[in-house]
MARZA-109635 format. One record per residue (C-alpha): residue in three letters; chain; z, y, x. Coordinates in steps of 0.2 Angstrom, whole numbers, plus 5000, padded with zeros to 4 digits. Layout:
BEGIN
@code: ALA unit: A w: Z v: Y u: X
...
END
This chain:
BEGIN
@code: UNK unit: A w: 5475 v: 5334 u: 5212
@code: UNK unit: A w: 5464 v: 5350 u: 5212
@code: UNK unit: A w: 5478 v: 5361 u: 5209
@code: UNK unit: A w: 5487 v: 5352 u: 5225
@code: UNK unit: A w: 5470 v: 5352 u: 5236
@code: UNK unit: A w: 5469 v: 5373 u: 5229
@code: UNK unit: A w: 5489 v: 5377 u: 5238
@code: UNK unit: A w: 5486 v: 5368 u: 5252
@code: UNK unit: A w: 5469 v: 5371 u: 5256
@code: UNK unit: A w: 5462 v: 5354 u: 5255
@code: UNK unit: A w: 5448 v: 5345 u: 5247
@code: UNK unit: A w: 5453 v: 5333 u: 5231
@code: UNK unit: A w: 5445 v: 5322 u: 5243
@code: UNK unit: A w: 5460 v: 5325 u: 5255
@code: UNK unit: A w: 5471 v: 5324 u: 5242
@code: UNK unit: A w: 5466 v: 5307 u: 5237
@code: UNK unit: A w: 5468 v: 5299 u: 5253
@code: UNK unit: A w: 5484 v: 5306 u: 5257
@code: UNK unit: A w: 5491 v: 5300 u: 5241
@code: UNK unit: A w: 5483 v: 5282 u: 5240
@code: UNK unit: A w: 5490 v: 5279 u: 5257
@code: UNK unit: A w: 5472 v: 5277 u: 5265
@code: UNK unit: A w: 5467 v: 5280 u: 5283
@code: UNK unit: A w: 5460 v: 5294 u: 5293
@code: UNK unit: A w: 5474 v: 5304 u: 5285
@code: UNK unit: A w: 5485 v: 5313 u: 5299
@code: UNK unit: A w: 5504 v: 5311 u: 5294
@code: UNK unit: A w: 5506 v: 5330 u: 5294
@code: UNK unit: A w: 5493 v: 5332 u: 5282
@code: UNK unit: A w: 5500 v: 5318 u: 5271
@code: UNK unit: A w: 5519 v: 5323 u: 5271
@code: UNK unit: A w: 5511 v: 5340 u: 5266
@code: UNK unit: A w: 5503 v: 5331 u: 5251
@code: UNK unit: A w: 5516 v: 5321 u: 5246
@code: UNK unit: A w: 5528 v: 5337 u: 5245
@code: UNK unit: A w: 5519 v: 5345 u: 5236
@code: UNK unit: A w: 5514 v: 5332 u: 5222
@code: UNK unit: A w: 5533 v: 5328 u: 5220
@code: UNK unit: A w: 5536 v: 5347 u: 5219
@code: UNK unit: A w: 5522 v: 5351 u: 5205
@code: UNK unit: A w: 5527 v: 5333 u: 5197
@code: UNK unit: A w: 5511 v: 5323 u: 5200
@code: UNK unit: A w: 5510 v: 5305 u: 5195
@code: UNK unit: A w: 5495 v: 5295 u: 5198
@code: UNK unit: A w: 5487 v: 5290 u: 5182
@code: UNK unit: A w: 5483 v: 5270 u: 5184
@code: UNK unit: A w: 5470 v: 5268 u: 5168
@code: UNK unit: A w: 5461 v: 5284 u: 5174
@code: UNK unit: A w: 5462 v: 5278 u: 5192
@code: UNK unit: A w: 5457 v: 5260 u: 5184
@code: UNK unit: A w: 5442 v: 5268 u: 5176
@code: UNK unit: A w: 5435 v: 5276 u: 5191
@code: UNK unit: A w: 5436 v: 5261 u: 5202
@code: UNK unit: A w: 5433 v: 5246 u: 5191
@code: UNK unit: A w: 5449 v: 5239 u: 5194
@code: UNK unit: A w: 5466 v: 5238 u: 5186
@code: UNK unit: A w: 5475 v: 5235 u: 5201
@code: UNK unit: A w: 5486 v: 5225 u: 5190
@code: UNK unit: A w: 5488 v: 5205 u: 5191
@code: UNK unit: A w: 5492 v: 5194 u: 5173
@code: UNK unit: A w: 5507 v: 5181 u: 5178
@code: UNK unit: A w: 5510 v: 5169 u: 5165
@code: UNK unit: A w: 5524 v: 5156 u: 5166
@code: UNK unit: A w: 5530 v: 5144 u: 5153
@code: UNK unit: A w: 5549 v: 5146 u: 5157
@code: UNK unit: A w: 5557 v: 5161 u: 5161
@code: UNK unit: A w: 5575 v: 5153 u: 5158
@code: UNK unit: A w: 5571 v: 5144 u: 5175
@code: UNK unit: A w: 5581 v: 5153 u: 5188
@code: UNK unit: A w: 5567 v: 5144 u: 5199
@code: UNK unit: A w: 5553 v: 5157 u: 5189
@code: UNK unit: A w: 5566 v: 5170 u: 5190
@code: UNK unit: A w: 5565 v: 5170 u: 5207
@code: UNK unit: A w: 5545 v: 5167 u: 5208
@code: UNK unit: A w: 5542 v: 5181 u: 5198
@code: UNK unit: A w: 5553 v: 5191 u: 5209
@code: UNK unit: A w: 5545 v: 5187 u: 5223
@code: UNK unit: A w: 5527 v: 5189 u: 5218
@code: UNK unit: A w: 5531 v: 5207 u: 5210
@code: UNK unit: A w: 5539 v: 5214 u: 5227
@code: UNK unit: A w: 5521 v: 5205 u: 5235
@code: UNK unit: A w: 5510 v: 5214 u: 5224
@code: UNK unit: A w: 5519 v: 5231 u: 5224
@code: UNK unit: A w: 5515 v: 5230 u: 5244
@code: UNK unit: A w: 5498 v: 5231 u: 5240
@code: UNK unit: A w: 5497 v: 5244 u: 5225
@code: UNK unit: A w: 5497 v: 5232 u: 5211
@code: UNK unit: A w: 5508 v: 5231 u: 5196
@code: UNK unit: A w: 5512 v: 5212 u: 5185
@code: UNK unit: A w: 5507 v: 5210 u: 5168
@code: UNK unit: A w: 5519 v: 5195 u: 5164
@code: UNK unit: A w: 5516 v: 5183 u: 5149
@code: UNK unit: A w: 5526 v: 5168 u: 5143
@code: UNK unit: A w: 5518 v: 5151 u: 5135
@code: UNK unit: A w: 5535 v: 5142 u: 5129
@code: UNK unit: A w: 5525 v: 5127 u: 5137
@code: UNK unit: A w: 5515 v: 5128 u: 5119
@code: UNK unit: A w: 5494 v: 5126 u: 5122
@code: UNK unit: A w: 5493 v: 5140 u: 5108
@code: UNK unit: A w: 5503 v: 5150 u: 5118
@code: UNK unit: A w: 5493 v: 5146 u: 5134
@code: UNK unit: A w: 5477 v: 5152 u: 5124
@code: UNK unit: A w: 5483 v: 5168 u: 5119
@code: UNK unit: A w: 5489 v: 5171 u: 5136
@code: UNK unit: A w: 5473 v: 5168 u: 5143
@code: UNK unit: A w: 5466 v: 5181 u: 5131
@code: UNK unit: A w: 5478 v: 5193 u: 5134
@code: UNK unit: A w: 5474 v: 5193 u: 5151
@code: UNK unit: A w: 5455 v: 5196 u: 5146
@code: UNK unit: A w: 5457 v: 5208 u: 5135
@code: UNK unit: A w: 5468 v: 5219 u: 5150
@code: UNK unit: A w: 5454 v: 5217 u: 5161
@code: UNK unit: A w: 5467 v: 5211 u: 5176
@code: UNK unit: A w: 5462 v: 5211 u: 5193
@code: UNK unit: A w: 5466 v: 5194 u: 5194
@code: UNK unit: A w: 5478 v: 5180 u: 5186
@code: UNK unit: A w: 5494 v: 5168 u: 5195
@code: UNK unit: A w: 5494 v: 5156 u: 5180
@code: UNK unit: A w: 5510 v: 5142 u: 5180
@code: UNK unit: A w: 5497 v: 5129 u: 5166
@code: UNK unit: A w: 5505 v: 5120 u: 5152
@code: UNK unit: A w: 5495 v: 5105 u: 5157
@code: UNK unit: A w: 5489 v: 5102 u: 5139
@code: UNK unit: A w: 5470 v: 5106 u: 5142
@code: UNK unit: A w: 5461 v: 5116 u: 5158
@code: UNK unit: A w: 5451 v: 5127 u: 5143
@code: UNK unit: A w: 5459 v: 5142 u: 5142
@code: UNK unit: A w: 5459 v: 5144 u: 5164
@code: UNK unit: A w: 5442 v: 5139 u: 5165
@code: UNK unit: A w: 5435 v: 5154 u: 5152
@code: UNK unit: A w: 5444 v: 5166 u: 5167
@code: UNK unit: A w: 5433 v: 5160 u: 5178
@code: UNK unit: A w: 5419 v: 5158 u: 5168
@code: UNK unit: A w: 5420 v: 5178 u: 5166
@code: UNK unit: A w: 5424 v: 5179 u: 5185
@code: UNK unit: A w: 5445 v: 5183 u: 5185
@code: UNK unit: A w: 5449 v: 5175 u: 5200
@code: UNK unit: A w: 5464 v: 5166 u: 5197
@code: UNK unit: A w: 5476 v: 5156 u: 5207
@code: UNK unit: A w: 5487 v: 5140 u: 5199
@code: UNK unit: A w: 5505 v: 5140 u: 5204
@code: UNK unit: A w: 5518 v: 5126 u: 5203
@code: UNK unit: A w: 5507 v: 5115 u: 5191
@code: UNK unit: A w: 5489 v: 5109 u: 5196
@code: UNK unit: A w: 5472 v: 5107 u: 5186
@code: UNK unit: A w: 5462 v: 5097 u: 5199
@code: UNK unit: A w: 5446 v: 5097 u: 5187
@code: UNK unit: A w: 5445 v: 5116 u: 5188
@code: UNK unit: A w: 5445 v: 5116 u: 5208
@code: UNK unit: A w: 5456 v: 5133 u: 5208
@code: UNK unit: A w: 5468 v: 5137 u: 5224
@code: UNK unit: A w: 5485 v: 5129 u: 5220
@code: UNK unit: A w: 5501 v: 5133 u: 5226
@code: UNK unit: A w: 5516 v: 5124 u: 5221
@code: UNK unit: A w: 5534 v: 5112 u: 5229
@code: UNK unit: A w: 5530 v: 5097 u: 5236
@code: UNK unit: A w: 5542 v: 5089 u: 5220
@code: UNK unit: A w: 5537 v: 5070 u: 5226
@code: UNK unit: A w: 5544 v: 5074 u: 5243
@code: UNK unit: A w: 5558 v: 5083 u: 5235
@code: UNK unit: A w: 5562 v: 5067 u: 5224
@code: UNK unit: A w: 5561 v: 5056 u: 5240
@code: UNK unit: A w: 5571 v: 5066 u: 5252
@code: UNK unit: A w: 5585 v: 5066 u: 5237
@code: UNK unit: A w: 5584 v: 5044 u: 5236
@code: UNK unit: A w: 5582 v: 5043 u: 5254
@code: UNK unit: A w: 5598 v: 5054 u: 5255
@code: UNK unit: A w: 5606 v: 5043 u: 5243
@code: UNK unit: A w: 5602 v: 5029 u: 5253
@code: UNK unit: A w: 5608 v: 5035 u: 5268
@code: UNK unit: A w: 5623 v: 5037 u: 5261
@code: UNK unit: A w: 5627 v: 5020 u: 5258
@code: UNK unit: A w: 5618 v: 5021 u: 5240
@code: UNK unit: A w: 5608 v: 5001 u: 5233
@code: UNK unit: A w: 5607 v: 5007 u: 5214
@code: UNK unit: A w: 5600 v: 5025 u: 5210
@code: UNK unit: A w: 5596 v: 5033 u: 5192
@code: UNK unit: A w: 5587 v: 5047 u: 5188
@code: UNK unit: A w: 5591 v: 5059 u: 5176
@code: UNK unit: A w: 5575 v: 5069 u: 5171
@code: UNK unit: A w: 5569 v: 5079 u: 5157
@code: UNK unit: A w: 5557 v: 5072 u: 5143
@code: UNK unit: A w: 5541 v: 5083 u: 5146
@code: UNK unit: A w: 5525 v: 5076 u: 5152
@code: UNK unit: A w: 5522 v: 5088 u: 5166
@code: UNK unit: A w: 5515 v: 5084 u: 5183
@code: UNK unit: A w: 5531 v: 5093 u: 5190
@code: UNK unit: A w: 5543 v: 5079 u: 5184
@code: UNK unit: A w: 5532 v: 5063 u: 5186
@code: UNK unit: A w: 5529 v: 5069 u: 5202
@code: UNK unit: A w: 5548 v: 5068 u: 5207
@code: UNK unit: A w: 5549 v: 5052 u: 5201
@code: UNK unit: A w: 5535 v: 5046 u: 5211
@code: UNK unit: A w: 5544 v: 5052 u: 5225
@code: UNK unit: A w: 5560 v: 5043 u: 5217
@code: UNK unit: A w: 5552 v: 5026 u: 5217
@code: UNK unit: A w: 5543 v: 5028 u: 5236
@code: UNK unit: A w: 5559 v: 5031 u: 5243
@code: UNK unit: A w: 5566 v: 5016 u: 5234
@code: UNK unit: A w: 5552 v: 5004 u: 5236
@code: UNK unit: A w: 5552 v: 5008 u: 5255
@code: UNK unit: A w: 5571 v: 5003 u: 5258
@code: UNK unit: A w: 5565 v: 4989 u: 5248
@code: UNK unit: A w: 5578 v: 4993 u: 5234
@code: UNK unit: A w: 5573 v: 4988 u: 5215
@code: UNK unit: A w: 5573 v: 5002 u: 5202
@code: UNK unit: A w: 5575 v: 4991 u: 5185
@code: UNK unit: A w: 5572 v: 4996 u: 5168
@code: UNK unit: A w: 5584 v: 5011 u: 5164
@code: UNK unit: A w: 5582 v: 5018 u: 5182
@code: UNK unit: A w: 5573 v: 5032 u: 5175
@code: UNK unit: A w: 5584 v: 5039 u: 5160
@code: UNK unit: A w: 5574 v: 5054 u: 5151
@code: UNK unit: A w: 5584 v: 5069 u: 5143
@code: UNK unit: A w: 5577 v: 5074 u: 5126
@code: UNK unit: A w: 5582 v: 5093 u: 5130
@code: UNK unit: A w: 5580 v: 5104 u: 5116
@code: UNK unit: A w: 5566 v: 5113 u: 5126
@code: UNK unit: A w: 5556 v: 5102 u: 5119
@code: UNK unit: A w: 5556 v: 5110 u: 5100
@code: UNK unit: A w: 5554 v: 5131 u: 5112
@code: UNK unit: A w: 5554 v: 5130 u: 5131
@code: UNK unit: A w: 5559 v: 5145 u: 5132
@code: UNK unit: A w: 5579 v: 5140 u: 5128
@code: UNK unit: A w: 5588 v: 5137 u: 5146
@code: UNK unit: A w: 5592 v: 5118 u: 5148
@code: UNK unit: A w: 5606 v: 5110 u: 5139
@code: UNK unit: A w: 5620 v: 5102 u: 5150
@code: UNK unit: A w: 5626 v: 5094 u: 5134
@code: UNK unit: A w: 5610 v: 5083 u: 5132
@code: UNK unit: A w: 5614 v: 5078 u: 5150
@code: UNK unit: A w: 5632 v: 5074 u: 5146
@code: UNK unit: A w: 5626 v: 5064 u: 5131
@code: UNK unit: A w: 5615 v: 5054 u: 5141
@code: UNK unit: A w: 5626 v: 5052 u: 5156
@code: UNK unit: A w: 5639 v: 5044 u: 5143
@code: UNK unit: A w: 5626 v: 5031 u: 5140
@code: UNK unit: A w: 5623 v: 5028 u: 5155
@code: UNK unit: A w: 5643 v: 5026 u: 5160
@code: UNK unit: A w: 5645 v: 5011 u: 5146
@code: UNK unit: A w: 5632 v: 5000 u: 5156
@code: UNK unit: A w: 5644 v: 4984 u: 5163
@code: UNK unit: A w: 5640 v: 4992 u: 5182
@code: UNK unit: A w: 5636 v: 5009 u: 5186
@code: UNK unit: A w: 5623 v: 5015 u: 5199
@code: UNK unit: A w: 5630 v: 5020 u: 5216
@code: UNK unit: A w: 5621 v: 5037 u: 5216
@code: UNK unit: A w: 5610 v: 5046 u: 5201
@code: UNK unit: A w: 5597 v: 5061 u: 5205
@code: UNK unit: A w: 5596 v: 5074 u: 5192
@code: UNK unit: A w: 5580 v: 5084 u: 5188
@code: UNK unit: A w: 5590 v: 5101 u: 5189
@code: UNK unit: A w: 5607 v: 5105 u: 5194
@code: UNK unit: A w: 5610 v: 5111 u: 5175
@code: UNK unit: A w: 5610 v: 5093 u: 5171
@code: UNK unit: A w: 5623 v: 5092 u: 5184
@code: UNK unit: A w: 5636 v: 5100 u: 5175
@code: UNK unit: A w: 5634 v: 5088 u: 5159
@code: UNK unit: A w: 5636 v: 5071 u: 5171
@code: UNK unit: A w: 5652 v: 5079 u: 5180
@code: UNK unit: A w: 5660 v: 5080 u: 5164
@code: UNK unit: A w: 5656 v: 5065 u: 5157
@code: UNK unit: A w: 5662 v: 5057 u: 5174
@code: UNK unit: A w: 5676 v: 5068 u: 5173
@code: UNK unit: A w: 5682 v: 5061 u: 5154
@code: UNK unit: A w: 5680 v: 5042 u: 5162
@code: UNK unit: A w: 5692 v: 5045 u: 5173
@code: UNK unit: A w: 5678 v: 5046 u: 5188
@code: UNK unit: A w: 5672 v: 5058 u: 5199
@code: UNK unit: A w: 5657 v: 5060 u: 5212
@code: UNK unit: A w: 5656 v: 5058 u: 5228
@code: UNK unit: A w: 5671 v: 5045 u: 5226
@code: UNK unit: A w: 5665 v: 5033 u: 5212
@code: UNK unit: A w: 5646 v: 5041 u: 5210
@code: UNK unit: A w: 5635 v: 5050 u: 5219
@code: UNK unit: A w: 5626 v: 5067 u: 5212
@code: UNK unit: A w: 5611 v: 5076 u: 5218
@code: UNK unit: A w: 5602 v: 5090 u: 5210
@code: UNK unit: A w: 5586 v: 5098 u: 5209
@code: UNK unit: A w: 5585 v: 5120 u: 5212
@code: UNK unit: A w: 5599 v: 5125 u: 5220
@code: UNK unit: A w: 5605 v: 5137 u: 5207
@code: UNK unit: A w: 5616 v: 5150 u: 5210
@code: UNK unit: A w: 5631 v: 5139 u: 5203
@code: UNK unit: A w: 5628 v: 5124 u: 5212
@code: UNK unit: A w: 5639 v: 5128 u: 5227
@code: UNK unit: A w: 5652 v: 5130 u: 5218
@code: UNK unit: A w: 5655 v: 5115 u: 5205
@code: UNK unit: A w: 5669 v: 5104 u: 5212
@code: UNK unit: A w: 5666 v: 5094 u: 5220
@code: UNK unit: A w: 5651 v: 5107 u: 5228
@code: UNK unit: A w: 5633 v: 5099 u: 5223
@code: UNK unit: A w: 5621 v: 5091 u: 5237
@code: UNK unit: A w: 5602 v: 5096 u: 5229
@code: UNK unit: A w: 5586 v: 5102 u: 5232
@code: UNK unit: A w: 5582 v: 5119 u: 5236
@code: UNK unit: A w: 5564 v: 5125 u: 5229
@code: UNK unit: A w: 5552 v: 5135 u: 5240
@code: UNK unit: A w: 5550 v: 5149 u: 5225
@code: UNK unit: A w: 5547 v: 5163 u: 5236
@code: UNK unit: A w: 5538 v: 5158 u: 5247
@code: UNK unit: A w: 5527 v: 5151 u: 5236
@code: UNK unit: A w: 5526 v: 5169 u: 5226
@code: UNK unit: A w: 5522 v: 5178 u: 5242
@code: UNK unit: A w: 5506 v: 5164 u: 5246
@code: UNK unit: A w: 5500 v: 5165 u: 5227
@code: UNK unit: A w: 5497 v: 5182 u: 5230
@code: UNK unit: A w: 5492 v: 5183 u: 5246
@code: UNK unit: A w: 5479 v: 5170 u: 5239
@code: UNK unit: A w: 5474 v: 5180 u: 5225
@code: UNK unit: A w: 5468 v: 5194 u: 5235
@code: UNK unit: A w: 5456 v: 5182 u: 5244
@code: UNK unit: A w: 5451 v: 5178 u: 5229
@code: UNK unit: A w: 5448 v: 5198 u: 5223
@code: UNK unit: A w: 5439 v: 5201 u: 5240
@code: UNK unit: A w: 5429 v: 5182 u: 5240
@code: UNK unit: A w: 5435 v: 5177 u: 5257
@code: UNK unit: A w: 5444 v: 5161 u: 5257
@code: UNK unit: A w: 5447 v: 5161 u: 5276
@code: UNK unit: A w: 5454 v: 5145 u: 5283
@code: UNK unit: A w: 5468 v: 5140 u: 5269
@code: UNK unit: A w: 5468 v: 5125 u: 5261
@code: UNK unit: A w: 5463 v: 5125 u: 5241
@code: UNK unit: A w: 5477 v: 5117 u: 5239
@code: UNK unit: A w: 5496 v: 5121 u: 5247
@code: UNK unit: A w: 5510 v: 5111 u: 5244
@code: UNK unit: A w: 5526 v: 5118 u: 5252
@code: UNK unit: A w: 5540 v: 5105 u: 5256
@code: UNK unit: A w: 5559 v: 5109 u: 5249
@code: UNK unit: A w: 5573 v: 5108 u: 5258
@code: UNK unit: A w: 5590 v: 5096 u: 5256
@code: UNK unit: A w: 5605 v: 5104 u: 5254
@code: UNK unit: A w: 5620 v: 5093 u: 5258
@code: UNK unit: A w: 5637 v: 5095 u: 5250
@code: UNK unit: A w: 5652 v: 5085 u: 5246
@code: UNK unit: A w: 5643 v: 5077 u: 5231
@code: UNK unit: A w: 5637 v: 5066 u: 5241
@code: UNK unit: A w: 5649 v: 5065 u: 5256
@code: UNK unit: A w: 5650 v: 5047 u: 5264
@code: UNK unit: A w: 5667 v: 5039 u: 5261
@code: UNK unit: A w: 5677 v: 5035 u: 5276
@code: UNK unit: A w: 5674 v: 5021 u: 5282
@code: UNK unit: A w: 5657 v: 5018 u: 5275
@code: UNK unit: A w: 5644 v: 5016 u: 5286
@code: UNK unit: A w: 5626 v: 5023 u: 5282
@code: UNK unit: A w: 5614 v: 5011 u: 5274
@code: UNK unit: A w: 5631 v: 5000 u: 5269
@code: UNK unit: A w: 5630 v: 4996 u: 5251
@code: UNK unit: A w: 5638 v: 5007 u: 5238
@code: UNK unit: A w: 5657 v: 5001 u: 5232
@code: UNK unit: A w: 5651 v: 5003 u: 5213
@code: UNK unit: A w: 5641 v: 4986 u: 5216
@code: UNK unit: A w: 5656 v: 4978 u: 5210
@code: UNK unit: A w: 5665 v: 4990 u: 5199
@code: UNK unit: A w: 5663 v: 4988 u: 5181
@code: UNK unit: A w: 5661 v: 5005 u: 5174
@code: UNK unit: A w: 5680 v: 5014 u: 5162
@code: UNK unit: A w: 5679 v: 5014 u: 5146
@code: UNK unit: A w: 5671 v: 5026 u: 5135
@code: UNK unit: A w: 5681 v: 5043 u: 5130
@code: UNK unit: A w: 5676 v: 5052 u: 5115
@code: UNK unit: A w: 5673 v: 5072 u: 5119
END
């Protein structure tokens, strides 16, 4: 920066300015400055830069799943947010193990972040509550630790699991199933919440084996995609019961792919004989045949609020936001759940009286 500030005349002062993008800098002077770093070869040097004004300019995310293509895009999200403002992502990954979570927390310490989005393994609020204790503000996403009274940002997943039953429902839909993954997270009990509300308030019954759980091999390293063929396995479980369920709601469209086979090698296929509705909206979805009805997930715009309530955080003004944000997802119809002619909404589903096909082996 002297060596610029000495061609063109200026102060280092000058310099400075022009090249952080802060005001009271004409835009002459500041092209001027800018031309002339890019000719000499200047880059900014963050850890000098960090050293002289105490902060990193750099946030710690840490996610538990970064196979999610709902994280992929969160991640996304907040990295173009951040770089707006000048700050860089420092991105760890907890395989939705506590050990991990602790190290994570640690990490983030020890790089003396700005601030940290944490996505929490919800096995224990201890390793958030030493950030705060150290004064990293930090901002929850997706998964809440209510004891620790952080801002939270997340889906509204019990709405998102009503508005997929209540769809079902309208559709002529009596007997609905679940499909959802065996982890004890907030994320998935929530959705069920919602499953059973919708339920309850069209005064349908949800029986033993309304809620079906995949043992998904996430289980033994989170970090694996999810597994259609655990899906498949327990859909063909599902399809030897004596009647089958007019409609079943799956906890992510990837789950989708292992019930349309298994419907597929009983000789059925959705919407005609079952309906399907999924959870994310991945990238696939729209094009499975038949095209899959599910529920998209507000991912960026909850990356762009997490860091917008970060830097609240960083400058200790909460303003007039809620601690805590829910943000609702959206339906997306498609054939999957297409009414059949004929079939009035609210009539009950044909599969009430349809004994479910033999089993196939595959």
């Amino acid at each position: 920066m002297r060596d610029i500030a000495a061609t063109l005349n200026l102060s280092v002062n000058t310099v400075s300015r022009a090249l952080s993008g802060k005001d009271g800098i004409g835009e002459k002077t500041r092209a001027l400055v800018r031309a002339e770093a890019e000719r000499v070869g200047y880059v900014p040097n963050s850890m000098a830069r960090s050293l002289v004004t105490g902060s990193a300019m750099t946030f710690g995310l840490v996610i538990t799943n970064p196979s999610n293509p709902f994280y992929a895009q969160l991640i996304s999200s907040i990295e173009l947010r951040a770089r707006t403002y000048d700050y860089s992502l420092l991105l760890t990954v907890t395989e939705e193990s506590a050990e991990n979570e602790t190290r994570a927390a640690e990490a983030l310490l020890r790089s003396s972040v700005s601030g940290a989005m944490v996505v929490p393994v919800q096995a224990s609020a201890d390793p958030w509550r030493r950030l705060s204790t150290v004064g990293v503000p930090t901002v929850l996403l997706n998964r809440d630790l209510p004891d620790l009274g952080y801002r939270f940002v997340g889906t509204d997943n019990e709405l998102g699991g009503y508005r997929a039953t209540a769809h079902a429902i309208s559709r002529g839909a009596r007997s609905i199933v679940v499909l959802e993954e065996d982890l004890p997270i907030t994320t998935i009990a929530d959705r069920i919440a919602g499953f059973r509300r919708a339920m309850a308030e069209a005064g349908l019954a949800t029986p033993r084996g309304s809620v079906m759980r995949v043992p998904t091999r996430r289980i033994e390293q989170a970090a694996l995609p999810w597994q259609p063929q655990q899906a498949y396995q327990v859909a063909r479980r599902m399809l030897r019961r004596a009647r089958l369920p007019d409609a079943v709601v799956v906890g992510n469209d990837y789950f989708a792919l292992g019930l349309y086979r298994a419907l597929e090698e009983h000789g059925l296929k959705a919407p005609d004989d079952m309906m399907v509705i999924g959870f994310g909206d991945h990238p696939f979805s729209a094009f499975l045949s038949p095209p899959l009805t599910t529920v998209r997930l507000p991912a960026a715009e909850i990356g762009n609020i997490a860091v917008d309530l970060l830097l609240e955080e960083i400058a200790g003004a909460r303003g007039a936001r809620p601690l805590k944000q829910l943000i609702a997802p959206a339906l997306v119809e498609r054939n999957s759940t297409r009414r059949l002619p004929g079939t009035p909404a609210g009539s009950p589903g044909q599969s009430d009286h349809r004994a479910c096909s033999p089993e196939v082996s595959g």
